[in-house]
Every structure is written in structure tokens, then in C-alpha cells.
C-alpha positions, 0 to 999 in steps of 0.5 A, a space after each residue: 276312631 271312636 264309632 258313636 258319640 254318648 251323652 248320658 242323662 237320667 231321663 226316661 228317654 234315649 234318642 238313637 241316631 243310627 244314621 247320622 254318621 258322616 265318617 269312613 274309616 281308613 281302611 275304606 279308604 278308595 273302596 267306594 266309588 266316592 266318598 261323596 255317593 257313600 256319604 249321600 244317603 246319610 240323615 244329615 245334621 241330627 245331633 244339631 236338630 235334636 240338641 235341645 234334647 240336652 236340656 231334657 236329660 235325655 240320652 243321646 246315641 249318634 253313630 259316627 261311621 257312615 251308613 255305607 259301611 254298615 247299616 245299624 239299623 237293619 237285621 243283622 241277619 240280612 233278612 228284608 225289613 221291607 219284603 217285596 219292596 225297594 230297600 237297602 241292605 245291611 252293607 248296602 252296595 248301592 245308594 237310594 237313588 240306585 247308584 253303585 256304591 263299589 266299582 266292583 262287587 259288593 262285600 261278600 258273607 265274610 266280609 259283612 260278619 266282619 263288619 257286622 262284628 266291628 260296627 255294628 255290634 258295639 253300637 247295640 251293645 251301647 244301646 242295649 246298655 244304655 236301656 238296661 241302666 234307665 230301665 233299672 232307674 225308672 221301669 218304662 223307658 221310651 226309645 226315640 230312633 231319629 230318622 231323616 230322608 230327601 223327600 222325594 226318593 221316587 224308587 223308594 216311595 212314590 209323590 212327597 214324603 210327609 214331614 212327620 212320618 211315624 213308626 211304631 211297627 204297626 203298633 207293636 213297639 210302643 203303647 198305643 197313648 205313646 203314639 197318640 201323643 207324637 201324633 197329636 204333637 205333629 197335627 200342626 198346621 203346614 205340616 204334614 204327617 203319617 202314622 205307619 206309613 211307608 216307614 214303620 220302623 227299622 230293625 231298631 224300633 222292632 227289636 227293642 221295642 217290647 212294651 210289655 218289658 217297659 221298653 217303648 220305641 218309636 221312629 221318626 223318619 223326618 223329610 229333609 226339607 223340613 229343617 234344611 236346605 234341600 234341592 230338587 236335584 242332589 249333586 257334590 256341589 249342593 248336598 248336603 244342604 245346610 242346617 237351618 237353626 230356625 226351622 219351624 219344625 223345631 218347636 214341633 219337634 220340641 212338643 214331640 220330646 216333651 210327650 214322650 216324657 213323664 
């Protein structure tokens, strides 16, 4: 099975998809209390959303292994990105909503190293390649980490989540005329938008995110509702809602690629 999907283009650009992943390997099989539960959380239909970026030669890296085995977007040493606040794990035991993803006890020290190993550290060293190779080519490069989320989660956040919620680790991970245009690209009228709000950024745009090196990232967490259908109650029999290819938000998201382009 393969763990990701990569297109390679040559422009300035590289759309990370940690989450989009909707596949759990064989040997998962009957670990989970459901498939379904394991599967809830993920940032539905990105590769969809995003496909326009294509035809802007950016590269595109979607994981394809569900987040409920390994979470490629938190430290890999286990540490919190969020101290003090509600969270998940590297392998998380329970979903958002804080449904027990095991039947029984989560995965222990050994089995998340494995895990860690097998998973994890092929997508990032297919990140780290792909960073390595443009950097090589055009000396500043932007890292885009596409994010989704339901937009109500109350014990992760409180209210509505914004459409647009933008994470550049409070300003440390890209350049601050970067984050100026995503912003300006999403003050669009019926949307709404926040810069370093609840999400700042996973361990993904902290990591990489070294301007100084000619490496700019930049996090976008989009609330669902803003390109799908979204109940006010998720169940088996309604989620994931269905991708809907003429949201307005997809001219937006357009304007926000183009600003992150020379």
C-alpha cells in the first residue's frame, strides 16, 4: 500500500495534506472500535479542493493512511502543540468529539515508535525531499499545510470556527508580507477569517517553517462548512458530507495559491 500520493511540479510551492488520508492498513484491521469513529476526524476531500493547484505546478503531498493510526502532523516526540488545551495525540486514542477510538487501551511507548517509523517517517522524509529539491531550484520556497475541521467542535474550540483560519506560529514560520497577502486574499465578503487564532500551526508548519533557511509555511485549518456539506450532527449515515465543486470559497482559495507565488 502506498502511504501518500505525490505530484511533482517545479513551482515555488508544496501543498502538504497530512490529514487527508481516509486508508487503514490490514494489519488495523478490527483494532478500532470502528472504522467509521477512525476515519471521522479526517480533513475530508483536499486533493478535490486543492486540484486547481495542478495547473500552478505546485507540488502536492496527500497522506493516504488515515490520521487515527498516526498523526503526521504532531511532534514526533509526543510533546503537546497546544499545552493546557484540548488536543490529540501523536496516535490518538479518541476522536475530537472524545469518543474512545480502542475498545481497550490505547497504543503503548513500543507500539507508537513502530508506528512512528513505519508512517510517519516516510511522509517527512518525502517532505523534507521535496523542500531540499525546490530550495535547490528557486532558494525561497513557501510550504502550504492544508488543513480542514467541522466547524463546531465545542471541546476543542468554543462558538464557530472562521472559514479561514490562519497559522503562521505567531509569525515565526514564514515572512511577514507572506501572511499579509493570505490574509488580505481571504477578507472577502461572507467569509470570515483569523490569523493565529486557535490554530497556529501543527508540528508541520513549526518544523519546516525557517525563514531565514528560504523555507516559508503557512497553515490553513478551513471550517468544512465552507466547501461541503456539513451537518449540525455527524453520524454514519451523513458524514462525510459530500464535496461541493462550486463552492464559493474555491475562487477564494484560488487568490490565496496565486499570493503565495512569485
Amino acid at each position: 500500500m502506498s502511504l501518500f500520493a505525490l505530484r511533482r511540479g517545479n513551482a515555488p510551492l508544496i501543498l502538504s495534506m497530512p490529514h487527508a488520508g481516509t486508508e487503514i492498513p490490514g494489519e488495523f484491521a478490527g483494532v478500532f472500535v470502528s472504522d467509521w469513529l477512525a476515519r471521522k476526524d479526517t480533513d475530508w476531500h483536499l486533493p478535490a479542493l486543492y486540484a486547481f493547484a495542478v495547473a500552478r505546478d505546485a507540488t502536492i503531498l496527500a497522506a493516504r493512511v488515515s490520521r487515527s493510526v498516526i498523526d503526521l502532523n504532531r511532534d514526533p516526540s509526543g510533546a503537546s502543540l497546544y499545552p493546557g488545551q484540548t488536543t490529540t495525540a501523536l496516535c490518538p486514542g479518541e476522536t475530537f468529539d472524545g469518543e474512545k477510538l480502542y475498545p481497550g487501551a490505547p497504543p503503548d511507548a513500543a507500539e507508537i515508535a513502530r508506528r512512528r517509523e513505519k508512517y510517519f517517517a516516510p511522509y517527512h522524509a518525502a517532505l523534507q525531499s521535496e523542500i531540499t529539491r525546490l530550495r535547490a531550484r528557486h532558494g525561497q520556497i513557501t510550504l502550504y499545510d492544508c488543513h480542514s475541521i467541522r466547524s463546531e467542535v465545542p471541546r476543542l474550540f468554543p462558538d464557530v470556527l472562521p472559514h479561514f483560519n490562519i497559522g503562521t506560529n505567531g509569525g515565526a514560520s514564514c515572512a511577514p508580507e507572506l501572511a499579509a497577502r493570505v490574509v488580505a486574499s481571504c477578507a472577502v465578503p461572507g467569509f470570515s477569517h483569523v490569523l493565529n487564532g486557535r490554530f497556529k500551526g501543527g508540528w508541520i508548519t513549526r518544523h519546516y517553517g525557517q525563514p531565514a533557511q528560504g523555507v516559508h509555511a503557512i497553515q490553513m485549518e478551513l471550517a468544512c462548512r465552507g466547501y461541503m456539506d456539513e451537518p449540525a450532527v455527524v453520524s454514519p449515515a451523513n458524514w462525510p458530507g459530500a464535496f461541493n465543486p462550486s463552492a464559493p470559497i474555491l475562487p477564494v482559495l484560488q487568490t490565496v495559491i496565486e499570493s503565495l507565488l512569485p
